[in-house]
N, C-alpha and C positions, 0 to 999 in steps of 0.2 A: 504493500500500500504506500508506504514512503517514496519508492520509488516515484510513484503515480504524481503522489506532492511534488515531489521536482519538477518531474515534469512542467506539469499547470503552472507552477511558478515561473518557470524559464519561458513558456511559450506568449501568457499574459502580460509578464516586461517585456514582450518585445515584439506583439503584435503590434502590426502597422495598419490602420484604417482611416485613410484620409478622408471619407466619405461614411456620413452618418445614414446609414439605412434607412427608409419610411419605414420599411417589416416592422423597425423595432416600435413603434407606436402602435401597429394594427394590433399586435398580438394580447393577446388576453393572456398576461403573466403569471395570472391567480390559479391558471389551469395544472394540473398536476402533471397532464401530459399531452407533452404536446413536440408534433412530429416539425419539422423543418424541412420539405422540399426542396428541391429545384438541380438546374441542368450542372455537369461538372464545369467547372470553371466560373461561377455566379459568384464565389464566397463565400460554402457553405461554414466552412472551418474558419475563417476570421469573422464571421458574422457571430459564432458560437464564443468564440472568445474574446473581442470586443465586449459583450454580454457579461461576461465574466470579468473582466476588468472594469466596465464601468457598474459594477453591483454589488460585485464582490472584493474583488483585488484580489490580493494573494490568502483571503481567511478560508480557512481550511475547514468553511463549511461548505462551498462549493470547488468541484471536482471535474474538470476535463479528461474524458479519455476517449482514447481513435481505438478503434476495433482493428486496425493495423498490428497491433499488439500480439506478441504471438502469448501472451499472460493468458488469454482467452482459448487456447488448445485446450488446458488440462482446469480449467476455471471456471465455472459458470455466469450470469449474470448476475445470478440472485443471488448465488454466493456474495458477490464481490460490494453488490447494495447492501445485504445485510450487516457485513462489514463497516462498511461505509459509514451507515444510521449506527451502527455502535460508539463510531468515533465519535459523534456528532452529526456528523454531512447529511446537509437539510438539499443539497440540489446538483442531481448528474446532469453533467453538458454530455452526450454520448457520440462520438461521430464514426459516421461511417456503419451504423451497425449493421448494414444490409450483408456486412460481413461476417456478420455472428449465426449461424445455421439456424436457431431457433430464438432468435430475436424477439420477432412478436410475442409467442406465446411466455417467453419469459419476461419482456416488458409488464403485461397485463398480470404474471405473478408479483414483481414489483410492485404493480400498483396493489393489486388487492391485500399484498403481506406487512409494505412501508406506508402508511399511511400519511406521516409524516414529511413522505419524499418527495421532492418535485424533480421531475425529470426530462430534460430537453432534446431531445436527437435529431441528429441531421439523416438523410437521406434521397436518396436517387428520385430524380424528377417521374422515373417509370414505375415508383410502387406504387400501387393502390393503396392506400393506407385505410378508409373507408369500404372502396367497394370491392372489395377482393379478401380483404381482413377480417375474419368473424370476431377473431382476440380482442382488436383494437378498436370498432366502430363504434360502438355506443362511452369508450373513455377519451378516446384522441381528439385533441386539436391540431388538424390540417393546417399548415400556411405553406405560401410558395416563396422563395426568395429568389426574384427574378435580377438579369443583370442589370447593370447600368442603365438609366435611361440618360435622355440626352440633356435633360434638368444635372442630373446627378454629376455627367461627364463634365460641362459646362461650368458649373463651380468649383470644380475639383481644378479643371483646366485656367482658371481665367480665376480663378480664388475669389468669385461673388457668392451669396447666401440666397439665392432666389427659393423662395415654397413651389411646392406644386398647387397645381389646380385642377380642378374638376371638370369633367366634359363640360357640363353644363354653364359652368365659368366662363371657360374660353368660347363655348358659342354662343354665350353673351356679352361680352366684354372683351371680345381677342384684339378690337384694335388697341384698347387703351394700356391692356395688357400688355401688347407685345409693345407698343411706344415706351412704358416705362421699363423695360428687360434692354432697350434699344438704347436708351439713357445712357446705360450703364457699361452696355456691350455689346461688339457684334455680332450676334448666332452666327450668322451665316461663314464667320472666317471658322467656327469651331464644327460647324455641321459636317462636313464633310469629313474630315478626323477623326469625326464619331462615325459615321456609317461607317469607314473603313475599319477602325479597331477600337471604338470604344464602348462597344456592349459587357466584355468581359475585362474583369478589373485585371486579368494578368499582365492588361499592354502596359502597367506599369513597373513590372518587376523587366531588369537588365538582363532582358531573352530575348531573341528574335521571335517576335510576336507570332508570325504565319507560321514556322516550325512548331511552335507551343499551343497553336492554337489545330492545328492538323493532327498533333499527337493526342488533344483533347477530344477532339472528334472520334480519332479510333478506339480511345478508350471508353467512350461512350457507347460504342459499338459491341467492344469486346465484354464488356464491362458490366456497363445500366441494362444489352442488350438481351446479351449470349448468355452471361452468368444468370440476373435475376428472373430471366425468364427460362434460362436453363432450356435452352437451343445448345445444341453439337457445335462446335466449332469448326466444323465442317463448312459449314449452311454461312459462315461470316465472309466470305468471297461474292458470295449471291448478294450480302445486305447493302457490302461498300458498293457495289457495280451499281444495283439498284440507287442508292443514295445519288450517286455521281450521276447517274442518267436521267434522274425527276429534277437535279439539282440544273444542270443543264439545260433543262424547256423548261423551268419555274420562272414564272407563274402560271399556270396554266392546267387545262383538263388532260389527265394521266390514262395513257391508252393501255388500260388493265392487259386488255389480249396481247398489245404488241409486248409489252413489257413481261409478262410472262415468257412470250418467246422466246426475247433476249437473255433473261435470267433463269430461262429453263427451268421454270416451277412452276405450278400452278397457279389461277388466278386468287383462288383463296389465299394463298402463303403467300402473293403480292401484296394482297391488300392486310393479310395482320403484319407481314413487315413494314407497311406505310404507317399504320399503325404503333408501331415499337418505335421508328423513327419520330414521327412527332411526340409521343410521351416520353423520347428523349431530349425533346428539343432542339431536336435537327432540322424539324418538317414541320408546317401547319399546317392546316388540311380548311378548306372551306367549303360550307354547304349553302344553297338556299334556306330558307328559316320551314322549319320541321322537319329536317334530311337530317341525319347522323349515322355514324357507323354503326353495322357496318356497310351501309349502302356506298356506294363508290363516289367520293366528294366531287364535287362540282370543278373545282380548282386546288392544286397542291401546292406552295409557296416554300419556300425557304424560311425557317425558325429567321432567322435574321441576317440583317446586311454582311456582319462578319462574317458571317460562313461563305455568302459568294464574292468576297473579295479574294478566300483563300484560297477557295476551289478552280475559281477561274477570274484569276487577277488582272488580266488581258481583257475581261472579254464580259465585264459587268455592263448590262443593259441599265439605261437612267432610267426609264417607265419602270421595268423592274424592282430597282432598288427605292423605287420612291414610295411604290407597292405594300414590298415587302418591308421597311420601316414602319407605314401607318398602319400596317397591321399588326404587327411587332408591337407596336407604340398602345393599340386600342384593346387587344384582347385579351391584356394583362387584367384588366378591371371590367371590362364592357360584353358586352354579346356580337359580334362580329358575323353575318352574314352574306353570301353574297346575295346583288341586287338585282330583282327583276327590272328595272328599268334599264336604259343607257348609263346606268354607275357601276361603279368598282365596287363598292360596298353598300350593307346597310346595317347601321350599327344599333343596338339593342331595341328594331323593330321602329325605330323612329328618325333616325337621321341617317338623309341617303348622302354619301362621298363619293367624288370623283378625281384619283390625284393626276396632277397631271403639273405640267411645268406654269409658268407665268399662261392663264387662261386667254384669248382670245377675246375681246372688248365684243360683244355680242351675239356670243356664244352659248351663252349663261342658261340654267332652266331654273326659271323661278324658285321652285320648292326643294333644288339641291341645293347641295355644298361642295365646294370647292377645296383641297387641301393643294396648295397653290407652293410651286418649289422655287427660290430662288428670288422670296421677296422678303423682306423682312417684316412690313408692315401690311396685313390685309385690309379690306374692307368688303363693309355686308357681306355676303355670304360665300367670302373668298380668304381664307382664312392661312398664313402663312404653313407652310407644310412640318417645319422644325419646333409648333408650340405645340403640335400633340407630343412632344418628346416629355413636357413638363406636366404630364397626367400621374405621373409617381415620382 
């Protein structure tokens, strides 16, 4: 157990978090358990210890530990909590546990045996924690920790304090809004910097960002994929070809038969591997409103800008990536579908978008909206493209 104290101690001096999370306000802290989501590379490990350092510091009533550990071969969980509640330790930060074989069902003996305990765990954006869980569904609190948005990247990069705001905000208020962010700063010299690498907070550690962030993908593949769905490793040849080849026509509708052809599988095993891809955060998937999996989505899109700057750095389409950003940007908080009329979108059943670069002076349909790229300041119902980045 001392060792463990070291540990926590060493890594809490010396995590680095330039960037204060919105997660950390959403979450309901009173919960005894509660899971931590999201894609590899978002944060999940300095989000957990940030946490710990601003709560705790170094009192040795809360406790970090990575399931990396090989303490956990010959150790149980329950063992190691009830231990824990003997010293004192009122709160496990647990990371990584998807690596622990019987995780769940021992979580839920922690909660039922430590009444006392409160217990935080990080994990892979592909578990069900709810709907696949019988252990965990009626004790767990679900959240997502998504990456950077382009609020987050933008004071981090330019050292402002700007809030977020709300859908409803910005399309009431986005000119005056973006006048006063324009005050202060240019989005637009930082927008592009972000769509290129600043979804994922690694572009700030001293690594070649596209090597770091290509090895993050595979291990999303190998990893979030192959392991916790417990696919052969065989079948992981078929996932990446697949990935690369929806990644290449995204944004667009996915020709189940032809792509079956190419990856020589069936069209079922297509579509749960599009499936595994987006609940990793590789792929969004979009439907008309009342369509969902597993019917075959409307349009497939790229999880986000960074991924196709990495995939194919040559050869990023700007409709694309303006695309794939508002949607990135909208369906972290919103209902995101696509539109039956001449739009791109329609977002939770009431406001229909169309992105497109600087609109055309007579082009307009009264009752849309415009997410308009490459102006800083909109008006009526032309609303700059880079202020949905400030929705978290």
């Amino acid at each position: 157990m001392e060792a463990f104290y070291k540990t926590h101690t060493y890594l809490v001096e010396r995590v680095q978090s330039p960037v204060r999370r919105l997660l950390v306000d959403e979450i309901d802290w009173t919960h005894r358990l509660i899971g931590i989501k999201g894609s590899r590379g978002v944060g999940k490990t300095t989000f957990l210890l940030q946490y710990a350092r601003d709560h705790f510091g170094t009192d040795r009533t809360c406790l970090y530990v990575n399931f990396n550990n090989f303490y956990f071969t010959e150790h149980t969980l329950v063992e190691f909590a009830g231990e824990f509640c003997a010293q004192g330790g009122k709160t496990l930060l647990l990371d990584q546990i998807f690596k622990y074989e019987n995780w769940s069902s021992e979580l839920r003996e922690c909660y039922d045996r430590f009444p006392e305990l409160h217990i935080v765990f990080s994990g892979s954006s592909v578990m069900r924690l709810r709907e696949e869980n019988a252990d965990l569904q009626d004790v767990v609190a679900s959240y997502n920790l998504r990456g950077f948005s382009f609020r987050e990247f933008l004071n981090l990069q330019a050292g402002t304090s700007f809030p977020s705001y709300s859908l409803e905000e910005i399309m009431r208020n986005h000119v005056q809004i973006a006048q006063e962010i324009c005050r202060q700063v240019k989005p637009l010299e930082y927008f592009q910097p972000y769509l290129h690498h600043g979804f994922y907070p690694f572009f700030l550690e001293d690594k070649n960002f596209s090597e770091n962030l290509l090895k993050t993908m595979n291990m999303m593949m190998e990893v979030d994929i192959l392991l916790i769905k417990q696919i052969e490793l065989k079948y992981l040849t078929k996932i990446r070809k697949l990935l690369y080849l929806i990644m290449n026509s995204a944004p667009g509708a996915p020709n189940v038969s032809q792509l079956s052809k190419e990856i020589e599988t069936s069209r079922a095993t297509i579509m749960n591997y599009i499936k595994y891809l987006k609940d990793a955060r590789l792929l969004n998937t979009l439907y008309v409103e009342g369509d969902e999996y597993p019917k075959k989505p409307n349009q497939v899109y790229v999880h986000n800008t960074n991924l196709m700057h990495v995939v194919s750095p040559e050869n990023v389409d700007k409709t694309a990536e303006r695309k794939t950003f508002f949607y990135n940007a909208l369906h972290a908080c919103h209902k995101v579908n696509m539109c039956k009329y001449q739009m791109d979108f329609c977002i939770d059943q009431q406001y229909h978008f169309k992105c497109e670069n600087r609109p055309e002076t007579g082009k307009h349909y009264s009752k849309a909206n415009y997410a308009a790229d490459n102006i800083e300041v909109g008006n009526k119902n032309e609303i700059p493209l880079w202020l949905f980045g400030f929705l978290y």
